[in-house]
ZAMARGU-4260 file (C-alpha; in steps of 0.2 Angstrom, whole numbers, plus 5000, padded with zeros to 4 digits):
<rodrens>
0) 5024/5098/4909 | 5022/5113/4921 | 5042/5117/4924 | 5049/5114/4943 | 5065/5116/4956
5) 5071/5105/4969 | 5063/5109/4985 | 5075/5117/4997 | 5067/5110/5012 | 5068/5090/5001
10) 5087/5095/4999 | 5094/5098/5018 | 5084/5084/5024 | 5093/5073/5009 | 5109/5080/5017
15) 5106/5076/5036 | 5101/5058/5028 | 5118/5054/5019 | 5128/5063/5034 | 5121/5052/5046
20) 5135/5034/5048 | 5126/5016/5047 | 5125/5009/5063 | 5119/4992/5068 | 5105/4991/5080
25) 5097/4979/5094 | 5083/4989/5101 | 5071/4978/5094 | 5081/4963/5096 | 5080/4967/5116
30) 5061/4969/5114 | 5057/4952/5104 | 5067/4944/5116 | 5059/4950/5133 | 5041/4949/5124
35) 5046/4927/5119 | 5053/4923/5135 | 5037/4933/5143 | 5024/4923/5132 | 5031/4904/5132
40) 5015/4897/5132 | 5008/4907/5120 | 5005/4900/5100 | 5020/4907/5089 | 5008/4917/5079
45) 5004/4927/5096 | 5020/4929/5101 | 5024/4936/5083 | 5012/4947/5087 | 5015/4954/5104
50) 5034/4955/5098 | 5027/4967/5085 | 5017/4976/5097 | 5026/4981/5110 | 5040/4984/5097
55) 5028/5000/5090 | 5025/5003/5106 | 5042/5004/5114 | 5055/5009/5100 | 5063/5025/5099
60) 5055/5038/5087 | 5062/5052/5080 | 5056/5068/5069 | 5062/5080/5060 | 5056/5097/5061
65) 5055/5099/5043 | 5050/5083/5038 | 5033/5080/5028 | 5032/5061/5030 | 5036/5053/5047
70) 5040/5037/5055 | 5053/5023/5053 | 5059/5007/5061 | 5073/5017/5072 | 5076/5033/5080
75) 5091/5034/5067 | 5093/5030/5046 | 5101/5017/5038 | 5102/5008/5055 | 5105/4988/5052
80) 5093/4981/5064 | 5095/4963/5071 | 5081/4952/5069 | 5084/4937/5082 | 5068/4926/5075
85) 5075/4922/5058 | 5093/4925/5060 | 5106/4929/5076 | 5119/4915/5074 | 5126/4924/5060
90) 5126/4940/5070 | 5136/4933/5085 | 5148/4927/5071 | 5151/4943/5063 | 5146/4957/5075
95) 5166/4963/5077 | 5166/4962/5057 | 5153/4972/5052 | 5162/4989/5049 | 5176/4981/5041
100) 5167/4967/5030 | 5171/4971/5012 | 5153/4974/5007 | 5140/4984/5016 | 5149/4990/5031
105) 5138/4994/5048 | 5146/5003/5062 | 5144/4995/5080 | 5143/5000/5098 | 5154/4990/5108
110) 5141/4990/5122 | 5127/4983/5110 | 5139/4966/5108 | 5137/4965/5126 | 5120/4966/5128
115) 5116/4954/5113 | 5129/4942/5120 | 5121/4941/5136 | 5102/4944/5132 | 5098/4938/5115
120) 5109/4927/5108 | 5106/4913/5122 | 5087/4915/5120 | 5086/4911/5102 | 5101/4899/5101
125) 5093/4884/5090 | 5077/4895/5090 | 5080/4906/5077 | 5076/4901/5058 | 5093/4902/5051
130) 5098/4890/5067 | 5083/4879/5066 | 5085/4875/5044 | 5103/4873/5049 | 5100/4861/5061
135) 5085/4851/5051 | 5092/4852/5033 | 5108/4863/5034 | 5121/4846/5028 | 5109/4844/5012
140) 5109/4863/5008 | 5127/4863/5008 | 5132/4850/4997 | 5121/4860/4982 | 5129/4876/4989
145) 5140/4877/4976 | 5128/4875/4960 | 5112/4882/4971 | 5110/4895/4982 | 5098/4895/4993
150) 5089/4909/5001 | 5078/4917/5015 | 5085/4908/5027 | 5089/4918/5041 | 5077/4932/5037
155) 5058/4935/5034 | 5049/4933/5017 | 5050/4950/5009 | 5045/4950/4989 | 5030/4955/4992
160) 5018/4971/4985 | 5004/4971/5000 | 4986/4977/4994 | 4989/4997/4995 | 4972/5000/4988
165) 4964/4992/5003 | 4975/5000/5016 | 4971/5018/5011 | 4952/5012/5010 | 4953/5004/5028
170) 4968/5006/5040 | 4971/5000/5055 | 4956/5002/5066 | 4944/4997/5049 | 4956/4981/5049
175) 4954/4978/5069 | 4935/4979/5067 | 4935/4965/5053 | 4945/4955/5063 | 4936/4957/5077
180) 4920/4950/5069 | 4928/4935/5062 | 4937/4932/5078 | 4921/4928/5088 | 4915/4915/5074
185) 4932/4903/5074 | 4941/4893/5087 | 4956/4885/5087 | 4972/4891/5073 | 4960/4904/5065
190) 4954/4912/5080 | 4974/4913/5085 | 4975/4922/5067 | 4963/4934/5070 | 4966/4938/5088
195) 4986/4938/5080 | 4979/4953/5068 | 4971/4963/5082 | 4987/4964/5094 | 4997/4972/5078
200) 4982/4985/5072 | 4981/4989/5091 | 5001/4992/5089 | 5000/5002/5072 | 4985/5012/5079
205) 4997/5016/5094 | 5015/5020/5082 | 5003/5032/5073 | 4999/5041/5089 | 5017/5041/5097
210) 5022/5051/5082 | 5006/5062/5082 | 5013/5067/5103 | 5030/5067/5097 | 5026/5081/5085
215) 5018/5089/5096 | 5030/5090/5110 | 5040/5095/5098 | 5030/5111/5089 | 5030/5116/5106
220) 5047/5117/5109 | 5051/5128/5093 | 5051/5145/5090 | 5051/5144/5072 | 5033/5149/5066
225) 5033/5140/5048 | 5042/5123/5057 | 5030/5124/5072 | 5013/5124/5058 | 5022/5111/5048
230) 5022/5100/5063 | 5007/5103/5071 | 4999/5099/5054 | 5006/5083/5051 | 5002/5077/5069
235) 4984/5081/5065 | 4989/5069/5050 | 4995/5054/5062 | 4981/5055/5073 | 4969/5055/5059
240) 4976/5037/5049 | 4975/5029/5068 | 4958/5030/5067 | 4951/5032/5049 | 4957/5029/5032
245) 4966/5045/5023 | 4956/5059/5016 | 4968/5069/5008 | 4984/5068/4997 | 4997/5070/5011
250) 4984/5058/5022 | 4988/5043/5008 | 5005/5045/5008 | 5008/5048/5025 | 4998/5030/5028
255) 5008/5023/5012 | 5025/5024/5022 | 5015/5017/5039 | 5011/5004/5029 | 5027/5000/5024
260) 5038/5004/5040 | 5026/4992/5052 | 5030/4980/5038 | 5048/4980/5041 | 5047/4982/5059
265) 5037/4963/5057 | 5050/4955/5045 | 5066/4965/5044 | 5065/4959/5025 | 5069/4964/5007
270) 5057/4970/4996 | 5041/4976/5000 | 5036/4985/4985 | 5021/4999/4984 | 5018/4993/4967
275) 5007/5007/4955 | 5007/5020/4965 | 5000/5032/4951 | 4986/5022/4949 | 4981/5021/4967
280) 4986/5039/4975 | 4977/5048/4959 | 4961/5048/4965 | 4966/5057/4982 | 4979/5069/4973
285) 4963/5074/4957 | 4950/5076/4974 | 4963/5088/4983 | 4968/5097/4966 | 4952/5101/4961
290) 4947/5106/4979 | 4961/5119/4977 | 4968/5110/4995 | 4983/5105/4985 | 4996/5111/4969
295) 5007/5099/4958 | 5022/5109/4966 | 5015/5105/4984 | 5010/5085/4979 | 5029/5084/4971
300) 5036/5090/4987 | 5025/5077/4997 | 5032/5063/4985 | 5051/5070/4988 | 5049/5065/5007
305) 5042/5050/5003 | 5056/5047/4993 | 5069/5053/5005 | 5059/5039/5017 | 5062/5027/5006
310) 5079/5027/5008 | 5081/5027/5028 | 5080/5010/5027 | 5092/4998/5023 | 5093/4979/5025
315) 5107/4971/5034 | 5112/4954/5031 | 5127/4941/5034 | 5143/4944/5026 | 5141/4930/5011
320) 5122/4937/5008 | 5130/4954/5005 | 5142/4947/4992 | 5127/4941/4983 | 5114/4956/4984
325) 5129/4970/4987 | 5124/4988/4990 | 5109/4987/5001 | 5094/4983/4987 | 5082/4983/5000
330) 5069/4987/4984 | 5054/4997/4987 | 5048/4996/4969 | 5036/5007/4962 | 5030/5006/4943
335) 5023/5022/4934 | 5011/5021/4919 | 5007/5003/4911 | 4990/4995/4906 | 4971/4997/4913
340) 4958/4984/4917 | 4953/4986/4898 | 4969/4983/4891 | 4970/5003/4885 | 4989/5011/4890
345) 4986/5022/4905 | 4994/5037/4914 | 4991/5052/4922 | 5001/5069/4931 | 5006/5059/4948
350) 5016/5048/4934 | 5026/5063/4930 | 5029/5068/4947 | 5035/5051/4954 | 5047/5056/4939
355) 5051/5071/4943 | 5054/5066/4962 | 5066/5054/4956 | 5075/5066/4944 | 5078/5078/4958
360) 5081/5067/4974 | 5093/5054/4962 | 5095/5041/4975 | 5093/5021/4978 | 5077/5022/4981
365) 5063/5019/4976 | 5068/5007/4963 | 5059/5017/4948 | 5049/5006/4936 | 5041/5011/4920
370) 5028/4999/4911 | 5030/5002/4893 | 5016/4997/4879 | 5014/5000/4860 | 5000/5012/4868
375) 5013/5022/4879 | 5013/5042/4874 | 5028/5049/4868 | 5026/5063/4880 | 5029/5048/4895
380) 5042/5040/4886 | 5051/5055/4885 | 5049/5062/4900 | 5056/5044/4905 | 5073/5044/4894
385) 5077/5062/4901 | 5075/5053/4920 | 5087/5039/4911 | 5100/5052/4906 | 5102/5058/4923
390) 5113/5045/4926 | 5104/5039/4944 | 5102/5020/4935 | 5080/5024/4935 | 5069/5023/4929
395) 5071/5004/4922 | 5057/4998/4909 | 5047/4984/4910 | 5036/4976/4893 | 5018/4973/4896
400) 5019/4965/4879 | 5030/4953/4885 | 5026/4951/4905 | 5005/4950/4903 | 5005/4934/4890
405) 5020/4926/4900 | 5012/4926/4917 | 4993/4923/4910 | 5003/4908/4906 | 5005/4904/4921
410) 4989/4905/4926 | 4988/4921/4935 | 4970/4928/4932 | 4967/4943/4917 | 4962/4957/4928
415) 4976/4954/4940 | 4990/4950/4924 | 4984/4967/4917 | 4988/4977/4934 | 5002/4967/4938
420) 5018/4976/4948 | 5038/4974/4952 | 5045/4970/4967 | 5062/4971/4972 | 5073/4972/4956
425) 5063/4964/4943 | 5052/4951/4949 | 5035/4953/4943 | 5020/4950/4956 | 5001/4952/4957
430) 4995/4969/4967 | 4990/4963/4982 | 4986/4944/4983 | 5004/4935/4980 | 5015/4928/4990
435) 5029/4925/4975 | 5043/4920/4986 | 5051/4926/4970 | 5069/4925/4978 | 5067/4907/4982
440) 5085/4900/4976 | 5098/4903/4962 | 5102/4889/4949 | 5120/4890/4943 | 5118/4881/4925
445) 5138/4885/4923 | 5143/4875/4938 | 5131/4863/4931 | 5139/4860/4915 | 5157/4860/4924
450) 5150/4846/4932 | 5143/4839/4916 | 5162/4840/4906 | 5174/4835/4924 | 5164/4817/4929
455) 5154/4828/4940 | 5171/4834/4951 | 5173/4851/4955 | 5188/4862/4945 | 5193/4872/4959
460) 5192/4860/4974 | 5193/4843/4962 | 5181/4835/4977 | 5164/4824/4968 | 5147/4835/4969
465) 5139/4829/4957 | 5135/4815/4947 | 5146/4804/4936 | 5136/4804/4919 | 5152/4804/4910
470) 5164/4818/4905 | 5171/4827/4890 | 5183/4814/4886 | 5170/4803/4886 | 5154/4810/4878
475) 5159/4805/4856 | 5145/4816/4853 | 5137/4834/4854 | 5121/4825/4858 | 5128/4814/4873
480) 5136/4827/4881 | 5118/4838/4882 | 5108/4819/4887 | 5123/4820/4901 | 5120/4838/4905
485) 5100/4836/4905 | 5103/4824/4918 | 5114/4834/4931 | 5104/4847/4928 | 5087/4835/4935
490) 5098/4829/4948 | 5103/4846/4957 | 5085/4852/4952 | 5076/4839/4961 | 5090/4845/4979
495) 5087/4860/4976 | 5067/4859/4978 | 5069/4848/4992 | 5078/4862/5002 | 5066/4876/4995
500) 5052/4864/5005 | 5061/4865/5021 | 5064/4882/5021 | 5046/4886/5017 | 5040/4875/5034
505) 5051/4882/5043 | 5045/4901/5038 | 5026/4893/5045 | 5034/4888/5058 | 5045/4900/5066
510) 5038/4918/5056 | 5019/4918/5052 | 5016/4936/5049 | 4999/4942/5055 | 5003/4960/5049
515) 5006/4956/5033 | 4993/4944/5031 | 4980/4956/5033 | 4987/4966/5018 | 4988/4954/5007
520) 4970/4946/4999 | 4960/4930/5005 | 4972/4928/5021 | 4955/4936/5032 | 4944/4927/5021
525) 4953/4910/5025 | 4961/4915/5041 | 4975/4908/5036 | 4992/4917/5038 | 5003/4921/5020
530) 5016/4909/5024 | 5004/4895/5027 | 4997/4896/5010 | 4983/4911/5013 | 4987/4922/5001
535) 4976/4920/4982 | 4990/4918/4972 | 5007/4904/4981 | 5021/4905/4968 | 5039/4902/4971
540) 5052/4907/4959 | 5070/4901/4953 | 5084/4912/4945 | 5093/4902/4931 | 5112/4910/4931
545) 5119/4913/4917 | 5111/4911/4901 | 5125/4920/4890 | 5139/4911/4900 | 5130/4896/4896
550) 5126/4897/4877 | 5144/4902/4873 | 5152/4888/4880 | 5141/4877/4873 | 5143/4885/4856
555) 5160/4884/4859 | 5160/4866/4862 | 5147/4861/4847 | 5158/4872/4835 | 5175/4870/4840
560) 5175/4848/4847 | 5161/4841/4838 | 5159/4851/4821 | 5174/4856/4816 | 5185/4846/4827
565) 5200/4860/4827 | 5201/4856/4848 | 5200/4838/4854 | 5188/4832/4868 | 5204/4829/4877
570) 5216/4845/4876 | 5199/4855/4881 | 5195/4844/4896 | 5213/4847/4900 | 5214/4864/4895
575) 5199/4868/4909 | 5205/4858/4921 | 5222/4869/4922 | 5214/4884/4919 | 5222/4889/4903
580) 5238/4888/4909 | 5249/4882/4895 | 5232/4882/4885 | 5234/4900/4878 | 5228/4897/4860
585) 5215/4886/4865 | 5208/4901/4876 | 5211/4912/4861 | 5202/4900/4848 | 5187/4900/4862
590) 5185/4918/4863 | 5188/4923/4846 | 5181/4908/4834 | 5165/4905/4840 | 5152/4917/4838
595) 5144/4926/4856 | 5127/4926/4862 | 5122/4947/4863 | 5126/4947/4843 | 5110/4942/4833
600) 5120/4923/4828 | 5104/4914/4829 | 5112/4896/4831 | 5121/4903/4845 | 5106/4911/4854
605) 5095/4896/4855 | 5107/4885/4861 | 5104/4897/4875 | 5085/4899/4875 | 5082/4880/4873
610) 5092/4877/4889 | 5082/4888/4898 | 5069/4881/4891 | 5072/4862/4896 | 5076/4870/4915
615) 5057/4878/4917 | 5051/4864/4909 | 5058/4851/4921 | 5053/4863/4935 | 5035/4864/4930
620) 5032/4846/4937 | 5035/4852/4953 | 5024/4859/4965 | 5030/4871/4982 | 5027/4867/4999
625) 5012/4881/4997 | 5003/4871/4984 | 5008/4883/4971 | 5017/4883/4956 | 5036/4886/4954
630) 5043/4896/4938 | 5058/4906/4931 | 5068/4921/4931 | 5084/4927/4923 | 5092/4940/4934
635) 5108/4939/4946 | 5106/4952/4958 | 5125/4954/4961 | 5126/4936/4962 | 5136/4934/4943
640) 5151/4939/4954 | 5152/4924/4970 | 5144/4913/4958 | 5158/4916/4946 | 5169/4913/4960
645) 5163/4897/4961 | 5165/4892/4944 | 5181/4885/4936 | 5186/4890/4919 | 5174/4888/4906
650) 5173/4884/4888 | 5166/4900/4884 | 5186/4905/4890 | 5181/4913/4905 | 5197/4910/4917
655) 5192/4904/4936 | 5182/4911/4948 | 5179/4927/4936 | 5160/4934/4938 | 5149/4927/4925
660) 5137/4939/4913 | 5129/4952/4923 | 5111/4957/4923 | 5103/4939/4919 | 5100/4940/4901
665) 5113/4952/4897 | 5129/4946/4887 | 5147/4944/4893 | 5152/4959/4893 | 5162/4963/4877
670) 5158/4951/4866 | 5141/4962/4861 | 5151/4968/4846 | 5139/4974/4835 | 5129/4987/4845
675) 5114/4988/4856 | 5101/4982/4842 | 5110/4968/4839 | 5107/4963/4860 | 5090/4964/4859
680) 5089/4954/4844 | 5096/4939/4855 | 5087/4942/4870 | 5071/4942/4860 | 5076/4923/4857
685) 5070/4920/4875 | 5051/4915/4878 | 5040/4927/4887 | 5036/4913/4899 | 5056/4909/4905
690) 5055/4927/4914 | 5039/4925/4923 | 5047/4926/4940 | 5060/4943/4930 | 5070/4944/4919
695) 5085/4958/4919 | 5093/4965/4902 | 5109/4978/4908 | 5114/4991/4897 | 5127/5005/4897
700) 5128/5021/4887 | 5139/5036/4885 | 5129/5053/4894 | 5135/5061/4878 | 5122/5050/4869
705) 5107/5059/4877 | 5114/5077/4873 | 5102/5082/4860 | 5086/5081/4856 | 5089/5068/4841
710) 5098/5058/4854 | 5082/5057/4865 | 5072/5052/4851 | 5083/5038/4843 | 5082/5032/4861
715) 5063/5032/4861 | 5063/5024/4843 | 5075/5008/4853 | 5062/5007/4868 | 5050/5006/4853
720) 5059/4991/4847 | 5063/4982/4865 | 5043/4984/4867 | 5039/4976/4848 | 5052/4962/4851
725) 5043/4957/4868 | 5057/4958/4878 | 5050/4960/4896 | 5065/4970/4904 | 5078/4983/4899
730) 5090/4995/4912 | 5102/5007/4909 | 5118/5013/4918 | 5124/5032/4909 | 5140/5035/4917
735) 5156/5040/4909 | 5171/5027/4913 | 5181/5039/4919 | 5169/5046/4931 | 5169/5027/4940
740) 5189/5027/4938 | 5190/5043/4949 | 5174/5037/4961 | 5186/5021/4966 | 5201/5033/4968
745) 5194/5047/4976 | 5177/5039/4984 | 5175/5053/4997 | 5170/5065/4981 | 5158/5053/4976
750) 5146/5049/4991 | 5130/5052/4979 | 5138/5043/4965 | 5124/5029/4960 | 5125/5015/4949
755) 5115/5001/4942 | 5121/4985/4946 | 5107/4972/4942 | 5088/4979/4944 | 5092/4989/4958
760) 5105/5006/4961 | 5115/5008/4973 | 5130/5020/4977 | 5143/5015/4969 | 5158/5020/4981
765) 5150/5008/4995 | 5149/4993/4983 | 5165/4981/4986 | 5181/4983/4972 | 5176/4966/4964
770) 5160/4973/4958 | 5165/4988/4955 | 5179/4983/4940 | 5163/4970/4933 | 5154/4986/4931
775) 5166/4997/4922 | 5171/4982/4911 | 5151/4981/4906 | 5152/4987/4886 | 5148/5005/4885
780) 5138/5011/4868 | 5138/5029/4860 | 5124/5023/4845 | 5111/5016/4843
</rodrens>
């Protein structure tokens, strides 16, 4: 591949990014607020609209003079914006906290808590969807809090890859006009849709023009010949997508990032992901190449920008949220190479230069993907691993081996399971025609089985929330304790998908999202809105935490009580009811006698995968409020750490409150003794269809591993492997220990230091101390 440098332009406007503080922000708040109490009488789906509206038409817009992609959601970066319609309870709660809360800290003007105090807040009190699910449903989602966690509700459903493909073929006027047509043929809710959709492309058209003026006023106010052209060209840019679909390279991905920014602007959520992006942009980057307009040096620049866009934007949510998705994972996921609509391995130059963005820019954001296939050349893979070795945390790797059977399984159509995308961390999605509501809840299996063994009482707070099917002093066999276990996991299960039902009315209810909608397939067809059940594909989806927690205490238990009978029903009961205190060789016998998921044991492996295997199967009979169909996933986020805190100790001897595995399918770490081979060996115990909705594999090596040559190509032989043993996920964190150990002394040093924490990266000095030691204590490896 044609050599390159890091653009200087790319690298002041990285350092203006990072220099600029995190502040919250209530502009739009202000505007939603005035537009509701403006519009009573108008359907919610209107008033969503005018909010959106006025929002692109009133906020305050900003431009750099060097900048090749404009636009965001505020004048500044990294601003936390309030979002009254789905959550400003919380806010008022926490607004004093936010720069001191332990995990993603947000600065505050004192004036702004005024203002909100006074002018939002009383508005959207018991209004708001975070104050209206409390309100209809909120006693019934605390008593599963501590088993399930249930989310998206106080913010907008994000998860989501919108139809790119049809944006850059339409835009906004194109979308108006089709509207437009259907408006005049409905009545009634579908004619609010369609008029719904016209208010936000008249807003969108209007965003895209503020900025082409704004650029202008600008150019003409500077001396600076080169600055001055830049600007004036990527005005002529703006004005262009507000009335026609992109022509050029810089036109795509300049209409890419509108897509994305009005997005946010309608939902303030996590997760919108462009999806393949190498697939979709190549025809306009091979038109302009071969017209001479462009060079790989100019379109890599381009996608540098984009990049550096990418990572103005941030998602601010409550305090307790933060805990469990720490480090701002706001996921804007874009995968590079992967399988065509015959089946046949595909890639082409732009995948190397989203590559080589991320190599040079190194930050958050986008979270990088690669699709992997026994067809993928060694020149990508390759090009991928050295990418890895630069320690950024991307790209991560996905297995179409593994993902297209699993979700084919599930009943998603060929064509679409062939060009299937990531969103967010690692959820897997359809391009374009999904609403996956793949962060629908977390299912703690651990505090589950704690229930299971105690009489269902809770160890840390000894109060009932469970059922009593029994404890460990009771069950005389093996067998009855997993018929107990079976049980509370159906009872918690059948809770927990009652609560996902509420929150999904109250999402139709309170945030229909028009702008959305008409980027995502069959909604104008139906003129139905995406939350209502409009989109071609409805699927909700359910993390199961934590499998390796999970088969090690129950190997520890079959082993060590039932089989071999060294430790009485009794002493262990006892033993996790004090939390090893006084118990030190029962501790030692659990940890050390018994062998450990992560080490090729097959016994000990299944016990994991058949567990996970009874959960999706006792899901299965359920159906969402949508109509669609609910499935699995095995990834944490960073929820392994406040889920561990809300586990007392475990058989596995795991002490109280200490995170669980990380990752999802990951082994505690340190208990993988016997290398990285050995992992995937267990992981590969896992059906492909348990991780339809993700699945997360977290790995750590030494930099020094990728120092030669032979070291890149052993690594290509294990990526060979992960692909052969259908494993459909694998990440990598290459990082020196002592690197991290300086970054928590010194953090000011390490500004740019970024991590992997579980599908997603994030700077590792702005994760909170807790998560930090979890992610040096993750096993590091040297071999392979």
């Amino acid at each position: 591949m044609e050599a390159y440098a890091a653009s200087e332009r790319v690298l002041r406007l990285k350092n203006k990014m990072l220099a600029e503080p995190r502040y919250a922000s209530i502009e739009q708040a202000l505007i939603i607020t005035q537009t509701y109490q403006e519009n009573e009488q108008e359907p919610v789906i209107i008033k969503r609209a005018l909010a959106l509206k006025n929002a692109l038409l009133k906020m305050e817009i900003g431009v750099d003079k060097e900048e090749l992609i404009v636009g965001n959601r505020t004048k500044g970066v990294r601003a936390g914006v309030v979002f009254p319609e789905s959550g400003s309870s919380w806010v008022d709660r926490e607004f004093e906290t936010l720069p001191v809360r332990p995990q993603d800290k947000f600065y505050v003007h004192d004036e702004d808590i005024l203002l909100f105090r006074q002018q939002v807040k009383p508005y959207w009190e018991n209004r708001s969807l975070e104050d209206v699910i409390r309100k209809r449903y909120g006693s019934e989602i605390d008593a599963i809090a501590s088993v399930v966690k249930i989310n998206q509700k106080d913010h907008a459903q994000g998860h989501i890859c919108p139809d790119c493909k049809t944006w850059l073929l339409t835009g906004p006027t194109e979308l108006k006009r089709q509207a437009e047509v259907e408006y005049v043929k409905t009545t009634g809710t579908k004619q609010n849709f369609y008029q719904s959709v016209m208010l936000v492309m008249d807003g969108v058209h209007a965003f895209m023009m503020r900025y082409h003026d704004l650029l202008l006023t600008t150019a003409a106010q500077t001396t600076n010949e080169a600055e001055q052209a830049n600007l004036i060209d990527v005005a002529g840019i703006c004005r262009n997508l507000s009335v026609s679909p992109p022509k050029s390279f810089h036109e795509a991905v300049q209409s890419l990032w509108f897509l994305f920014v009005v997005l946010q602007m309608e939902s303030n959520a996590s997760s919108f992901s462009p999806g393949r992006v190498d697939q979709y942009l190549y025809p306009f980057y091979k038109a302009d190449l071969d017209a001479g307009k462009l060079t790989p040096a100019k379109a890599l620049e381009i996608i540098e920008c984009l990049w550096l866009k990418f990572n103005e934007i941030v998602y601010m949510r409550n305090a307790h949220s933060a805990k469990y998705f720490a480090g701002f994972p706001i996921g804007f996921n874009i995968a590079v190479g992967g399988l065509d609509e015959q089946g046949q391995s595909t890639e082409n130059e732009l995948s190397y230069l989203l590559l080589k963005a991320q190599e040079f820019i190194g930050l958050p954001q986008p979270n990088l993907s690669v699709r992997l296939n026994e067809g993928t050349s060694t020149e990508l893979l390759e090009a991928s691993i050295r990418v890895v070795a630069k320690g950024s945390g991307m790209p991560q790797f996905f297995n179409d081996k593994s993902i297209v059977p699993g979700i084919l399984e599930l009943g998603i159509e060929p064509a679409d399971a062939l060009n299937y995308a990531i969103v967010g961390c690692v959820e897997i999605t359809t391009q374009g025609n999904n609403l996956g509501w793949s962060d629908a809840a977390m299912f703690n299996l651990n505090k589950t089985l704690e229930l299971t063994l105690n009489h269902g009482v809770c160890l840390l707070t000894e109060k009932r929330l469970g059922k009593d099917f029994g404890g460990l002093d009771t069950y005389e066999t093996f067998e009855q304790l997993e018929n107990a276990f079976a049980k509370q996991i159906d009872f918690f299960l059948a809770k927990m998908i009652q609560a996902c039902e509420q929150v999904e009315q109250a999402h139709m209810d309170i945030l229909p999202s028009p702008f959305l909608s008409a980027v995502i397939q069959d909604c104008m067809e139906k003129g139905l809105d995406v939350t209502s059940g409009g989109a071609h594909y409805n699927l909700s989806g359910i993390q199961m935490i934590q499998v390796a927690n999970l088969a090690d205490s129950l190997a520890a238990i079959k082993k060590l009580v039932y089989d071999e009978q060294k430790i009485t029903r009794e002493i262990l009961l006892k033993a996790l009811q004090n939390n090893f205190i006084g118990y030190d060789i029962v501790r030692a016998m659990l940890l050390n006698k018994v062998d450990k998921y992560g080490n090729d044991v097959a016994w000990v492996d299944k016990i994991g995968a058949k567990w996970a295997r009874y959960f999706r199967n006792q899901l299965q009979v359920y159906t969402n409020y949508r109509g669609g169909k609910y499935h699995t996933g095995m990834y944490t986020v960073s929820a392994h750490v406040p889920m561990g805190e809300n586990v007392g100790a475990s058989p596995d001897g795991r002490y109280a409150g200490t995170p669980l595995a990380d990752g999802g399918m990951s082994p505690v770490y340190g208990r993988d003794s016997k290398g990285p081979t050995a992992v995937l060996k267990s992981v590969a115990e896992l059906d492909n269809n348990l991780t339809t909705n993700g699945g997360l594999l977290n790995m750590k090596f030494l930099p020094d591993f990728f120092a030669t040559e032979t070291g890149i190509h052993k690594f290509a032989a294990f990526l060979r492997a992960f692909v052969d043993l259908e494993i459909p996920h694998i990440q990598f964190n290459v990082l020196n220990r002592e690197d991290l150990l300086a970054a928590q002394a010194n953090p000011e040093n390490y500004r740019s230091l970024t991590v992997r924490v579980a599908g997603y990266t994030a700077y590792f000095t702005e994760l909170d101390g807790k998560l930090q030691d979890e992610i040096i204590a993750r096993t590091s490896y040297d071999a392979i």
